[in-house]
N, CA, C and O atoms as CSV, one atom per row, in Angstrom:
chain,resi,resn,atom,element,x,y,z
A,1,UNK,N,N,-94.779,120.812,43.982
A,1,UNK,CA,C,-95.450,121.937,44.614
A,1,UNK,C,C,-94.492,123.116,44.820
A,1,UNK,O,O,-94.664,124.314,44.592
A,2,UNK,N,N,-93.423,122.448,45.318
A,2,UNK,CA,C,-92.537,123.778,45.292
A,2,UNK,C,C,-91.867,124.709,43.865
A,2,UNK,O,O,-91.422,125.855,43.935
A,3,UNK,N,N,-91.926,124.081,42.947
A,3,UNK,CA,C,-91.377,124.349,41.613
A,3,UNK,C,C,-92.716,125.484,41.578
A,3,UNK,O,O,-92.516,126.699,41.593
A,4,UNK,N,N,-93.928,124.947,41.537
A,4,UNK,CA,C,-95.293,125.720,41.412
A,4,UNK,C,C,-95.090,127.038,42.191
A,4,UNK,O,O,-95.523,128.036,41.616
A,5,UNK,N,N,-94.440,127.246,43.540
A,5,UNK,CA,C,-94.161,128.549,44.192
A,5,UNK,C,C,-93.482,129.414,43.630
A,5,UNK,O,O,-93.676,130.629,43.589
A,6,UNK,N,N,-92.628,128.772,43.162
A,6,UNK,CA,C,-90.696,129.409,42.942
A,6,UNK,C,C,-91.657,130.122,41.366
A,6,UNK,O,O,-91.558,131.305,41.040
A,7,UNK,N,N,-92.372,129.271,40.729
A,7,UNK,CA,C,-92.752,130.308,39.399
A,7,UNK,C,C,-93.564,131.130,39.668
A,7,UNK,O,O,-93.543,132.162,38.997
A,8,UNK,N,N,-94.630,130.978,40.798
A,8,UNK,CA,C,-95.243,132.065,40.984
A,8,UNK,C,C,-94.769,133.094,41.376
A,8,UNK,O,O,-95.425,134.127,41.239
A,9,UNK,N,N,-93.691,133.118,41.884
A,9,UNK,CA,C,-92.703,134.400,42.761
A,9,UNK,C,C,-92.181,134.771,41.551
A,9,UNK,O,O,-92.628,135.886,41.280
A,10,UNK,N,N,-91.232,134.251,40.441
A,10,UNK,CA,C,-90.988,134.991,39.794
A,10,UNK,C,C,-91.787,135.641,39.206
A,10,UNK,O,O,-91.739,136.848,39.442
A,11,UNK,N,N,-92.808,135.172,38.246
A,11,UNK,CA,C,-94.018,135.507,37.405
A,11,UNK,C,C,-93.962,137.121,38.485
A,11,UNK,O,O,-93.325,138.123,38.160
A,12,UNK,N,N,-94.622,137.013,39.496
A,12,UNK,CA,C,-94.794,138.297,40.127
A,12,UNK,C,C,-93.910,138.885,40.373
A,12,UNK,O,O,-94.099,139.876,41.078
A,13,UNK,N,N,-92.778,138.632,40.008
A,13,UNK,CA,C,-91.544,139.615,40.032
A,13,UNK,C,C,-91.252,140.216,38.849
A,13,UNK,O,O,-90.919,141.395,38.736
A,14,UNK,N,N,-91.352,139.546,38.095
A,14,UNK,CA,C,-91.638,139.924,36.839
A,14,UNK,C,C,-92.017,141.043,36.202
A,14,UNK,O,O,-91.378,141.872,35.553
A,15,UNK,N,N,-93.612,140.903,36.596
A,15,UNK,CA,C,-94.849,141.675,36.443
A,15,UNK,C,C,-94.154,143.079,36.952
A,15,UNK,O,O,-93.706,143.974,36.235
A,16,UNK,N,N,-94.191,143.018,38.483
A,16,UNK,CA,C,-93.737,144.307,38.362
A,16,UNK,C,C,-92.346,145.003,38.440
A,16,UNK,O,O,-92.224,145.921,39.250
A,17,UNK,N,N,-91.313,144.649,37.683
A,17,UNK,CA,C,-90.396,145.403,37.468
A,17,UNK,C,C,-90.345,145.413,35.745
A,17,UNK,O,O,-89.539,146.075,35.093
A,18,UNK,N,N,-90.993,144.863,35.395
A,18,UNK,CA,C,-91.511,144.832,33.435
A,18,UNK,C,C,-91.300,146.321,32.921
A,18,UNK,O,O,-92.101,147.113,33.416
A,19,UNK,N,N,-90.437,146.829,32.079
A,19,UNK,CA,C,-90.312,148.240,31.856
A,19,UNK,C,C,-91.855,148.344,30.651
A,19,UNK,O,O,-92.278,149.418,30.224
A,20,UNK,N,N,-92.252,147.451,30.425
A,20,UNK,CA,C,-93.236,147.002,29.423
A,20,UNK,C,C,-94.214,147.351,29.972
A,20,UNK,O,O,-94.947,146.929,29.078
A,21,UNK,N,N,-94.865,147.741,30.640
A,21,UNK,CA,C,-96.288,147.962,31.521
A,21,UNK,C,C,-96.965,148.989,31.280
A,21,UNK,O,O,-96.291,149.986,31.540
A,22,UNK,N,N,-97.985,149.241,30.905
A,22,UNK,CA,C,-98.446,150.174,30.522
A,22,UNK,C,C,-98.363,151.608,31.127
A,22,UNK,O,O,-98.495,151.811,32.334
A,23,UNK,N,N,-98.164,152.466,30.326
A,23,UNK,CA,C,-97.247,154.091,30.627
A,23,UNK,C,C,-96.221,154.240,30.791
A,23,UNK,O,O,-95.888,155.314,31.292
A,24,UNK,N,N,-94.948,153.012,30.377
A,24,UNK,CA,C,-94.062,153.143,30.554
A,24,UNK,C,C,-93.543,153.973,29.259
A,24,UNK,O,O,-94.334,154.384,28.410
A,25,UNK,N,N,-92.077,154.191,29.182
A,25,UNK,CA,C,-91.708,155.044,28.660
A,25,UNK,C,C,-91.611,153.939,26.891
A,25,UNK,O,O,-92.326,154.059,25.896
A,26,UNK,N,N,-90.691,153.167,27.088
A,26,UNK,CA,C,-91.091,151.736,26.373
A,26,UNK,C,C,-92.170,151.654,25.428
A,26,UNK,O,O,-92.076,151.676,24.200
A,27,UNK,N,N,-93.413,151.539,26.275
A,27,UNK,CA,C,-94.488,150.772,25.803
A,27,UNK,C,C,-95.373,151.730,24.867
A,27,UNK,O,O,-96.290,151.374,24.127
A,28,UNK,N,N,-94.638,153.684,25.174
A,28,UNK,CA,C,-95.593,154.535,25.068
A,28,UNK,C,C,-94.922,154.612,23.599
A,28,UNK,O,O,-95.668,154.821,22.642
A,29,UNK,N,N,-93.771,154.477,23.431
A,29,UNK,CA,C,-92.939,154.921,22.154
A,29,UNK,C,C,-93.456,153.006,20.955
A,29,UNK,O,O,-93.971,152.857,19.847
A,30,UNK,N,N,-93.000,152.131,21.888
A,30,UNK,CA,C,-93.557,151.354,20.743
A,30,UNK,C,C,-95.252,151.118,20.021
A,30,UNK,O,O,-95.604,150.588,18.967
A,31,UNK,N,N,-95.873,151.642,20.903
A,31,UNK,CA,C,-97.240,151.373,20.689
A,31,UNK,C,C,-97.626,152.390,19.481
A,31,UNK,O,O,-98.465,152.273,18.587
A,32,UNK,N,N,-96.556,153.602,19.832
A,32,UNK,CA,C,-96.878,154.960,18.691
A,32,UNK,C,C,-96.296,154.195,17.046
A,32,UNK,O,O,-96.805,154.310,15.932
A,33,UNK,N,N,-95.189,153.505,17.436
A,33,UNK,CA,C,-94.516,152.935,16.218
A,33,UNK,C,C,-92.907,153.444,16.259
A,33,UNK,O,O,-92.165,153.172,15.315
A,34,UNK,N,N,-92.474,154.136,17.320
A,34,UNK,CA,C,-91.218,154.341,16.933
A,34,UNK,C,C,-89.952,153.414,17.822
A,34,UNK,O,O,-89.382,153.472,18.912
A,35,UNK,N,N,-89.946,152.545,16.572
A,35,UNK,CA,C,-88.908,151.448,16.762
A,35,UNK,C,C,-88.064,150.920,15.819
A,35,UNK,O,O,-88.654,150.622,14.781
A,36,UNK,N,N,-86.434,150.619,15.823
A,36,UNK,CA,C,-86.265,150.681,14.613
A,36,UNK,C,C,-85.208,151.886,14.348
A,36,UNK,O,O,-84.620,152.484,15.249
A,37,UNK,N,N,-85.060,152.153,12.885
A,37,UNK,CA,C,-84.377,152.821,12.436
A,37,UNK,C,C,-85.314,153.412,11.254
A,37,UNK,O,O,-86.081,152.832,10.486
A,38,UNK,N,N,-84.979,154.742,11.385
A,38,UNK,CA,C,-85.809,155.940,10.903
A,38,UNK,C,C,-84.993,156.883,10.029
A,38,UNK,O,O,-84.099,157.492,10.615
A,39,UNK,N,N,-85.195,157.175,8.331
A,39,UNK,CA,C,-84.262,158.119,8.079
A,39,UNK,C,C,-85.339,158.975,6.626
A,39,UNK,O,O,-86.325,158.430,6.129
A,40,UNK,N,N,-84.939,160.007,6.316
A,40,UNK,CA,C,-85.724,160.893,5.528
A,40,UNK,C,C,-85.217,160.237,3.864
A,40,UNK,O,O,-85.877,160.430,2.843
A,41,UNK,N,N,-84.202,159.623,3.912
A,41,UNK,CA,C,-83.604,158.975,2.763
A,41,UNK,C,C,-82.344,157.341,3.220
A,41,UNK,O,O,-81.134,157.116,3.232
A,42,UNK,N,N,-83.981,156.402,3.598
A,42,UNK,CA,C,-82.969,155.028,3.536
A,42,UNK,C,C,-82.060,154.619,2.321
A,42,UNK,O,O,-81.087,153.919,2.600
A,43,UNK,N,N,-82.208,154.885,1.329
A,43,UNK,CA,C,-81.339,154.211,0.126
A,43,UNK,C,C,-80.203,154.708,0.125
A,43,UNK,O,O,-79.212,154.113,-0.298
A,44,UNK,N,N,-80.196,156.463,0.842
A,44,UNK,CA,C,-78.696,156.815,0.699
A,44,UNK,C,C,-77.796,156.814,1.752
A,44,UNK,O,O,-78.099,156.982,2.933
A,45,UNK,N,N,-76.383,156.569,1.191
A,45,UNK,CA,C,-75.407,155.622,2.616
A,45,UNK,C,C,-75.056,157.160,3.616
A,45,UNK,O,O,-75.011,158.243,3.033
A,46,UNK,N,N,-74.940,157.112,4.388
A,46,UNK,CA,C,-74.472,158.108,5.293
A,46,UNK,C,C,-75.365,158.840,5.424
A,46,UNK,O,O,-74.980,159.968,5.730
A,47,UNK,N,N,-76.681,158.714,5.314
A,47,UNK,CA,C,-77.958,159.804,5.394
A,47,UNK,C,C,-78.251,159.951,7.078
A,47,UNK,O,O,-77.918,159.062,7.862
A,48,UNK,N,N,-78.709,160.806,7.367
A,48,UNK,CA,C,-79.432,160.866,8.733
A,48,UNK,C,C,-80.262,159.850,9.089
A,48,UNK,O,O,-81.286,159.523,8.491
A,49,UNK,N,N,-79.697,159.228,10.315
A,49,UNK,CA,C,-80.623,158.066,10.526
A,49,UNK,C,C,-80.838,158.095,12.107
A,49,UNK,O,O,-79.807,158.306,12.746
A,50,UNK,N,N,-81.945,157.926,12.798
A,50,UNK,CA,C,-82.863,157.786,13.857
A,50,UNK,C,C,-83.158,156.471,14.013
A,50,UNK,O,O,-83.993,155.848,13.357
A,51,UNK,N,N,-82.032,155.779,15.440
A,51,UNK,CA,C,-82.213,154.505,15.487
A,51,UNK,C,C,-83.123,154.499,17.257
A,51,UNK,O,O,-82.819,155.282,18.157
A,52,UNK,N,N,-84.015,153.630,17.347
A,52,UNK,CA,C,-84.326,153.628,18.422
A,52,UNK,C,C,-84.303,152.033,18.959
A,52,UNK,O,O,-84.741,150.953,18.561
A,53,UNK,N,N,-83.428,152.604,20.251
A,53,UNK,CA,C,-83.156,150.989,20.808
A,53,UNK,C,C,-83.658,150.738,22.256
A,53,UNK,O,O,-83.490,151.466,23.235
A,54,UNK,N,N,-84.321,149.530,22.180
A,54,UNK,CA,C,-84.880,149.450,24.055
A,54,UNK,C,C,-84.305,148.486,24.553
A,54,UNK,O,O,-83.532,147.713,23.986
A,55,UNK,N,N,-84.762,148.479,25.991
A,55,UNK,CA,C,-84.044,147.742,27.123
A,55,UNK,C,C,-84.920,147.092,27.803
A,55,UNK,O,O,-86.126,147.311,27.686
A,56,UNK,N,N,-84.515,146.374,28.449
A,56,UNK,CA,C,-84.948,145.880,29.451
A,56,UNK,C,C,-85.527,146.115,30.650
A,56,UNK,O,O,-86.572,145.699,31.151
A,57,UNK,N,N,-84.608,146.912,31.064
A,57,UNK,CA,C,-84.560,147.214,32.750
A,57,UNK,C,C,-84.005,148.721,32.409
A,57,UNK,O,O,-83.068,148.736,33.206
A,58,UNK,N,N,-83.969,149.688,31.915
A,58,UNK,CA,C,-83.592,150.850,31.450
A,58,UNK,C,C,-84.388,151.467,30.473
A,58,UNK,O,O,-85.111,150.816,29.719
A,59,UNK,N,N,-84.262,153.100,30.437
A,59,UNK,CA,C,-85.320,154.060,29.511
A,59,UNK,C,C,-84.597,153.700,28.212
A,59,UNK,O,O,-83.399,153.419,28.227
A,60,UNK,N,N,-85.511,153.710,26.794
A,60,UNK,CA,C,-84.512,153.347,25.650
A,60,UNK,C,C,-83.855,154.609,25.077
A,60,UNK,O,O,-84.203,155.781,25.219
A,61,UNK,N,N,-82.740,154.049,24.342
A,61,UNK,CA,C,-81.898,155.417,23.564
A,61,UNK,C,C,-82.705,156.215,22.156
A,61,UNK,O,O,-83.816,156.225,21.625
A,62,UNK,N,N,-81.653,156.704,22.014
A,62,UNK,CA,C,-82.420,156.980,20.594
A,62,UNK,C,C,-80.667,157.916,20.053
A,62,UNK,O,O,-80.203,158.833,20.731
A,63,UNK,N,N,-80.042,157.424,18.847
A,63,UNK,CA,C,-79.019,157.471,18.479
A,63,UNK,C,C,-79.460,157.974,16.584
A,63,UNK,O,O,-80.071,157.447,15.655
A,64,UNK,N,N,-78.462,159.703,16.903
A,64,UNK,CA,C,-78.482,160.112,15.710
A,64,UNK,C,C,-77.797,160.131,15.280
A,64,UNK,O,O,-76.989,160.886,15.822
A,65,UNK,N,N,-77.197,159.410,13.844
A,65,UNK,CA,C,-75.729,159.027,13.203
A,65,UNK,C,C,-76.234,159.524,11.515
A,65,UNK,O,O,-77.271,159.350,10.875
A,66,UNK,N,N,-74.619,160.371,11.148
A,66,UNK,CA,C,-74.603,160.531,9.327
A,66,UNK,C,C,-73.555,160.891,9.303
A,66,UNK,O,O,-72.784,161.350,10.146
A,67,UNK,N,N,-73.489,160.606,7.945
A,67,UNK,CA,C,-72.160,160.707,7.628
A,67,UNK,C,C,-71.802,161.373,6.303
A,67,UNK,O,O,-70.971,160.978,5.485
A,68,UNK,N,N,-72.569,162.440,6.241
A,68,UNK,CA,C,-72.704,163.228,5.202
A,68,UNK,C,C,-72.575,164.390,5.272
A,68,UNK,O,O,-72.599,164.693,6.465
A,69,UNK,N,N,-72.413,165.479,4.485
A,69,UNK,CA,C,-72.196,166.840,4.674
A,69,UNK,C,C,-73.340,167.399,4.808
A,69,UNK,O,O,-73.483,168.104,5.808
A,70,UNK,N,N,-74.359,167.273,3.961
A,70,UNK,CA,C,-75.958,168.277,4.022
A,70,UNK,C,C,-76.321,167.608,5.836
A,70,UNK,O,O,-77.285,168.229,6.284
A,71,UNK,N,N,-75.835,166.670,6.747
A,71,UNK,CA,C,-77.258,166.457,7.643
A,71,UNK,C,C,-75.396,166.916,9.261
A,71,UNK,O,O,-75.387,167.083,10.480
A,72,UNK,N,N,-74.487,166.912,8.370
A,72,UNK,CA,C,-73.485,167.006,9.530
A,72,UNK,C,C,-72.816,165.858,10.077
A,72,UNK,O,O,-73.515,165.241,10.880
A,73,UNK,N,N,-71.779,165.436,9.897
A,73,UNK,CA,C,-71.136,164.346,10.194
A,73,UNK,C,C,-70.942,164.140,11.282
A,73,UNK,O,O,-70.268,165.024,11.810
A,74,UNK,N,N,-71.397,162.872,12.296
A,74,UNK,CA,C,-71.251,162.646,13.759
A,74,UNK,C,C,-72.627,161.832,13.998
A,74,UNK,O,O,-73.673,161.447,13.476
A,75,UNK,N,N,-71.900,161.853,15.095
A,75,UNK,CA,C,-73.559,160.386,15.817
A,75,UNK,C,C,-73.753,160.881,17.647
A,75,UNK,O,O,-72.997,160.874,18.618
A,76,UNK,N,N,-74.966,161.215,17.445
A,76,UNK,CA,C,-75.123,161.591,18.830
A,76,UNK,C,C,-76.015,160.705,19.606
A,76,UNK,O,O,-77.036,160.204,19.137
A,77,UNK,N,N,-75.634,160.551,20.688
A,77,UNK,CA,C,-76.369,159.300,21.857
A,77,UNK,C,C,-77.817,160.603,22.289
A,77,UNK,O,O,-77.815,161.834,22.324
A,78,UNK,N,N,-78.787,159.669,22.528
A,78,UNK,CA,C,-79.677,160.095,23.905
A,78,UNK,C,C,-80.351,158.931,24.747
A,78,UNK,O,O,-80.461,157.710,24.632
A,79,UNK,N,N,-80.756,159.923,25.666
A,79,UNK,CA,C,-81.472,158.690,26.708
A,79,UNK,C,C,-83.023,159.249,26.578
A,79,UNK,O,O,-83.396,160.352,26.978
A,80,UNK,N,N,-83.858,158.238,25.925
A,80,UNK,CA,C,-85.337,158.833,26.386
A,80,UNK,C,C,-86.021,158.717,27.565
A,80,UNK,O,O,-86.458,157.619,27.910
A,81,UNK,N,N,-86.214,159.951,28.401
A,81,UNK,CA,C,-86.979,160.223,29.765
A,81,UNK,C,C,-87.854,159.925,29.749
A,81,UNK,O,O,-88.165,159.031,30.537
A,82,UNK,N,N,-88.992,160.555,28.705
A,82,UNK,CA,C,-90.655,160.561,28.922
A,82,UNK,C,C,-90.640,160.649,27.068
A,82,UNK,O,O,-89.871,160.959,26.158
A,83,UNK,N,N,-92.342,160.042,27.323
A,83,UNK,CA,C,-92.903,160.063,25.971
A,83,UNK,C,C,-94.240,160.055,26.779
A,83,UNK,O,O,-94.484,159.584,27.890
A,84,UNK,N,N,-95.197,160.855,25.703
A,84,UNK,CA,C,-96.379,160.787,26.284
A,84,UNK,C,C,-97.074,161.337,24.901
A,84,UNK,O,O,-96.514,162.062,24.079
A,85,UNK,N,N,-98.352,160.861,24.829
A,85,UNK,CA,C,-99.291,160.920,23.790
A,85,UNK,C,C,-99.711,162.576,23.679
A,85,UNK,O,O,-100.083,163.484,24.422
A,86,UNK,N,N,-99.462,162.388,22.549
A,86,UNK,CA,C,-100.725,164.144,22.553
A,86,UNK,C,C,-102.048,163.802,22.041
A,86,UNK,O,O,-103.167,164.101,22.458
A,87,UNK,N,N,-101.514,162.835,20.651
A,87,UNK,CA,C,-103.259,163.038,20.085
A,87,UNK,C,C,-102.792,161.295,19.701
A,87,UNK,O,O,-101.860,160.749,20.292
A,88,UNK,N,N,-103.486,160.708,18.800
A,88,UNK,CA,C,-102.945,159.671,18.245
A,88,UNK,C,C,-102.390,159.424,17.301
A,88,UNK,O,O,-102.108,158.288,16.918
A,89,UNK,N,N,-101.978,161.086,16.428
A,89,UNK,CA,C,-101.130,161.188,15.681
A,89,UNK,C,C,-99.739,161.587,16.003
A,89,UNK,O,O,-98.760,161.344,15.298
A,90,UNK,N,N,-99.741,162.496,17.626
A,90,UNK,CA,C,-98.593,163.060,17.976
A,90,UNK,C,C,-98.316,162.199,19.648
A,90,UNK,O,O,-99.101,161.774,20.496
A,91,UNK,N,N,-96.951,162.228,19.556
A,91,UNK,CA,C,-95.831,161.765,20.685
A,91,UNK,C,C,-94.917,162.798,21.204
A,91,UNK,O,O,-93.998,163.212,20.497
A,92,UNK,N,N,-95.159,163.331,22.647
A,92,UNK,CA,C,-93.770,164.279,22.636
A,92,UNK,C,C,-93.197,163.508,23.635
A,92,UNK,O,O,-93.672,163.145,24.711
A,93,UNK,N,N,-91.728,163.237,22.958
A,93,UNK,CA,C,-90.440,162.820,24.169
A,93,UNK,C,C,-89.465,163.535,24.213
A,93,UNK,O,O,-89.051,164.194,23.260
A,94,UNK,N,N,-88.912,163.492,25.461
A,94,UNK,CA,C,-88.281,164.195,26.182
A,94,UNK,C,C,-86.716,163.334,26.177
A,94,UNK,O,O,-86.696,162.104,26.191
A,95,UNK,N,N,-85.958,163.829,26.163
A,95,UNK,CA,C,-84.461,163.572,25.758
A,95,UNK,C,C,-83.565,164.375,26.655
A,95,UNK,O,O,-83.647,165.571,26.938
A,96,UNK,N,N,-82.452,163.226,27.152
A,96,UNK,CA,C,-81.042,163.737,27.261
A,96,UNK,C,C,-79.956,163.244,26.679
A,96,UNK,O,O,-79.711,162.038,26.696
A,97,UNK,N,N,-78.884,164.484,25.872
A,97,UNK,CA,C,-77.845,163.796,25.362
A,97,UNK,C,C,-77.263,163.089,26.515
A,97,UNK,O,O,-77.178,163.728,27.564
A,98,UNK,N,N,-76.831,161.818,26.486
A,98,UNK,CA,C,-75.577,161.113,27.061
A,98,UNK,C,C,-74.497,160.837,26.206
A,98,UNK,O,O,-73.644,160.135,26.749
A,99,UNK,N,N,-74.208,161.217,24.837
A,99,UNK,CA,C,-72.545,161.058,24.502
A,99,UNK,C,C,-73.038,161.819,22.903
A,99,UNK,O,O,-74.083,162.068,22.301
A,100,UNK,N,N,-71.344,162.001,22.682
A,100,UNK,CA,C,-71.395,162.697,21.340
A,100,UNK,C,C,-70.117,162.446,20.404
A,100,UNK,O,O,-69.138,163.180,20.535
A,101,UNK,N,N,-70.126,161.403,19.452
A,101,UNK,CA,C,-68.826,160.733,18.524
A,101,UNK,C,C,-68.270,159.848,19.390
A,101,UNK,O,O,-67.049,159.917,19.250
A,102,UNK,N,N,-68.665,158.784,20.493
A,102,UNK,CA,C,-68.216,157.816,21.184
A,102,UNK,C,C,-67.979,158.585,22.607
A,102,UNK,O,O,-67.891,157.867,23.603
A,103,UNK,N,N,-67.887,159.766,22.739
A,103,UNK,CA,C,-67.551,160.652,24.093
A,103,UNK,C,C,-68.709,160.868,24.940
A,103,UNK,O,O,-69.554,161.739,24.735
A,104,UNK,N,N,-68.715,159.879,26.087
A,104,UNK,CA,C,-69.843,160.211,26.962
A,104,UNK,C,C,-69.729,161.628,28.038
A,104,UNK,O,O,-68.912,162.056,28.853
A,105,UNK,N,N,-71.026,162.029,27.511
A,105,UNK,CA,C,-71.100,162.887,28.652
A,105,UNK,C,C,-70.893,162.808,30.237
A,105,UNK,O,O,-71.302,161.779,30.773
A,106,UNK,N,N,-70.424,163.585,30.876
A,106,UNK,CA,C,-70.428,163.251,32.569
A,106,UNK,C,C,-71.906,163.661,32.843
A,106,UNK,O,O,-72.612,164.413,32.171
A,107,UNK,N,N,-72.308,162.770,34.364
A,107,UNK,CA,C,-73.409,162.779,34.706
A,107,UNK,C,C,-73.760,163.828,34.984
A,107,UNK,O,O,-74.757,164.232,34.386
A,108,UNK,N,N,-73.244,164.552,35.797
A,108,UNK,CA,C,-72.796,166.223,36.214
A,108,UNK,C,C,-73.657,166.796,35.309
A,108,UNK,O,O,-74.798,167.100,35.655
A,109,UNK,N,N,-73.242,166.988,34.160
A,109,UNK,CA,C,-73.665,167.744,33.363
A,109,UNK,C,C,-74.593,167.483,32.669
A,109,UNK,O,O,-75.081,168.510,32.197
A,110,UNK,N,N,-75.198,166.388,32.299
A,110,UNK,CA,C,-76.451,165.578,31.526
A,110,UNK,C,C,-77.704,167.069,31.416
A,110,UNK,O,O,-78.372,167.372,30.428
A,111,UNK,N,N,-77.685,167.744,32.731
A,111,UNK,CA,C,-78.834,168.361,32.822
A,111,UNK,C,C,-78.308,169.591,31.986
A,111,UNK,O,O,-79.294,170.024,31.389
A,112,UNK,N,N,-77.149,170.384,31.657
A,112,UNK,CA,C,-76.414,170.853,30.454
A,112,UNK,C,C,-77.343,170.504,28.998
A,112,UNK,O,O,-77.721,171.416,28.262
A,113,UNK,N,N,-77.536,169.554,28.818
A,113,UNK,CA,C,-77.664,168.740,27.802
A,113,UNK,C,C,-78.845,168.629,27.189
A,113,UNK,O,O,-79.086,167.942,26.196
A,114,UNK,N,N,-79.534,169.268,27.752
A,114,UNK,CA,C,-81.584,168.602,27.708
A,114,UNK,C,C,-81.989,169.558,26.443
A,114,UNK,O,O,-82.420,170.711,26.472
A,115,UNK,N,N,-81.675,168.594,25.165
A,115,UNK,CA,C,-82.485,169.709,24.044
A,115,UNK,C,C,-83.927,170.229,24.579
A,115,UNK,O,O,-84.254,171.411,24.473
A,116,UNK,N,N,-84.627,169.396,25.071
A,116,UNK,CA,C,-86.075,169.769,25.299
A,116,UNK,C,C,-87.266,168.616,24.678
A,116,UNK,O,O,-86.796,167.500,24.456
A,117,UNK,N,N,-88.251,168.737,24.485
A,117,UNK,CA,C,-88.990,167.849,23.767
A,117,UNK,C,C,-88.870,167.906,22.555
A,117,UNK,O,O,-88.341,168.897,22.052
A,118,UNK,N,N,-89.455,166.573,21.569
A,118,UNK,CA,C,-89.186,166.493,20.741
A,118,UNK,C,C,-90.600,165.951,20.156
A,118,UNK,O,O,-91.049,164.956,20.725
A,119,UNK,N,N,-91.348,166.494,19.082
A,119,UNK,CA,C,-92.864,165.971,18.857
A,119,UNK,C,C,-92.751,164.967,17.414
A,119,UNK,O,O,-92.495,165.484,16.327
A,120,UNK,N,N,-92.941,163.723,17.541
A,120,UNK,CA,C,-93.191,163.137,16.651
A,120,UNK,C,C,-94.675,162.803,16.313
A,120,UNK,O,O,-95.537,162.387,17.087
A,121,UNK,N,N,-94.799,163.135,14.705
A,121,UNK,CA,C,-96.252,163.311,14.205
A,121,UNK,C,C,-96.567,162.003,12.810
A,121,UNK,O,O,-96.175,162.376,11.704
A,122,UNK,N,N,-97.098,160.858,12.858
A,122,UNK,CA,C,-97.600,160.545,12.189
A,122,UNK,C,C,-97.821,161.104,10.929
A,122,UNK,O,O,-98.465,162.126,10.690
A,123,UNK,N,N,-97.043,160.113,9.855
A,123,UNK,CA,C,-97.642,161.080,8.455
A,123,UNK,C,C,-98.095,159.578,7.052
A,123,UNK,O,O,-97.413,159.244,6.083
A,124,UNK,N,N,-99.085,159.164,7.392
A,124,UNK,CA,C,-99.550,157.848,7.060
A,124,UNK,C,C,-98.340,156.558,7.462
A,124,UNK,O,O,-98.409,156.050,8.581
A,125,UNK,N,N,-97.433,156.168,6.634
A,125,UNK,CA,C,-96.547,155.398,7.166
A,125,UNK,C,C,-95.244,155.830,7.314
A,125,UNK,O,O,-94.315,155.042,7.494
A,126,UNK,N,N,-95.103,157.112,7.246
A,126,UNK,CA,C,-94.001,157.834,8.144
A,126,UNK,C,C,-94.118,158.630,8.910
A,126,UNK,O,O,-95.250,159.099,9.024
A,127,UNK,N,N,-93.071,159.144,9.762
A,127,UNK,CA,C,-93.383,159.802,10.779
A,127,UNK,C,C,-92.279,161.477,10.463
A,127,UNK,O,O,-91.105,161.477,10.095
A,128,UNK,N,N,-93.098,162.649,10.742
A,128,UNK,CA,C,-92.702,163.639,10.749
A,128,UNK,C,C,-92.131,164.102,12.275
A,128,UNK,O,O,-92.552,163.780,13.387
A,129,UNK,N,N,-90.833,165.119,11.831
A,129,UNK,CA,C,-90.109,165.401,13.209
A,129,UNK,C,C,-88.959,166.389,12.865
A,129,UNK,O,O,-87.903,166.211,12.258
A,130,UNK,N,N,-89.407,167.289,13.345
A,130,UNK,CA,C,-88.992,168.901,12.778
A,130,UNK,C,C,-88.517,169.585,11.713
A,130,UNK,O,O,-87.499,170.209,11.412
A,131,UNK,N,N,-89.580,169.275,11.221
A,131,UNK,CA,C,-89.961,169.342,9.684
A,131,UNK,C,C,-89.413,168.456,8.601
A,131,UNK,O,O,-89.421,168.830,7.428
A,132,UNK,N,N,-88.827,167.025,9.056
A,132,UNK,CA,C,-88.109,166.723,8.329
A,132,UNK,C,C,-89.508,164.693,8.519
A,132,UNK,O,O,-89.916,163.859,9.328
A,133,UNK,N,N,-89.540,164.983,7.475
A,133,UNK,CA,C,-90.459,163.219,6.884
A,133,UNK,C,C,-89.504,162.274,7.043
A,133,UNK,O,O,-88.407,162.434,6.507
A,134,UNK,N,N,-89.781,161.166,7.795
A,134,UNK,CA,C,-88.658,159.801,7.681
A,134,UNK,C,C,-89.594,158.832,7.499
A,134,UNK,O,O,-90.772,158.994,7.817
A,135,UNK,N,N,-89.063,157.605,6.898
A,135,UNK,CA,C,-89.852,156.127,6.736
A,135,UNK,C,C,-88.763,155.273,7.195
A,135,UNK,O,O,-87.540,155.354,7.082
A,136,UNK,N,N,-89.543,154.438,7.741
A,136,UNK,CA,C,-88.870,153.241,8.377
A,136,UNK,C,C,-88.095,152.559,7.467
A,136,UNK,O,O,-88.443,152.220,6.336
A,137,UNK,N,N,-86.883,152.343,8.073
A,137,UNK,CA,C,-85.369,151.608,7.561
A,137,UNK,C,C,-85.714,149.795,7.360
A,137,UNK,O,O,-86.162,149.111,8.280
A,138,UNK,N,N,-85.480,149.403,6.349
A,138,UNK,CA,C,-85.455,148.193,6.618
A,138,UNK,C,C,-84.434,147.447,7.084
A,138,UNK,O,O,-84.546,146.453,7.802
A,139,UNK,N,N,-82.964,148.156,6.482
A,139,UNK,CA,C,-81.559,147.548,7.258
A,139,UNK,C,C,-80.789,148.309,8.581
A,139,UNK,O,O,-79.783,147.806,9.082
């Protein structure tokens, strides 16, 4: 009987600290499809690539890395704030850089940092994002 308590307490602890819950920031970006690694040219090495990574108990990142001359060499960190639906083709999230080539930003300044929103648009099985077409990475 007591084992039967101890799971019900967690179970409900669970439940609500779940970053997974519906409207979360999480649930709003995977449900759209952006998860994964995202680039306008997977086959080529050092191309611009859009990795998106989630958490647990934290908003997920979203990390822009290349290593090429046409897209700019470097890898920049963010933290995603908000995502929220526009239509069911469009997503706008909201971003702060937190680091840039392994150099984290100070907290101080994060608000320095706020490109602004960012609209990702459905384009059958890729997704468009300022003006530039990506398809999902398989590696």
């Amino acid at each position: 009987m007591m084992n039967r308590v101890k799971l019900i307490i967690l179970l409900a602890l669970f439940s609500v600290t779940s970053p997974v819950l519906a409207g979360s920031v999480s649930s709003e970006m995977q449900a759209f499809g952006l998860d994964g690694t995202w680039s306008d040219d997977c086959a080529e090495p050092g191309a611009l690539r859009e990795t998106f990574a989630y958490h647990y108990f934290a908003n997920p990142n979203l990390t822009l890395a290349s290593q090429n001359d046409r897209d700019g060499k470097g890898t920049l960190y963010y933290e995603v704030v908000s995502a929220s639906k526009v239509t069911d083709e469009k997503l706008k999230v909201m971003v702060i850089i937190t680091g840039k080539d392994d150099v984290k930003v100070p907290k101080e300044r994060l608000s320095e940092q706020n490109p602004g929103p960012v609209l990702y648009e459905k384009f059958g099985m890729k997704m468009k994002m300022d003006g530039r077409v990506m398809e999902k990475c398989l590696n």
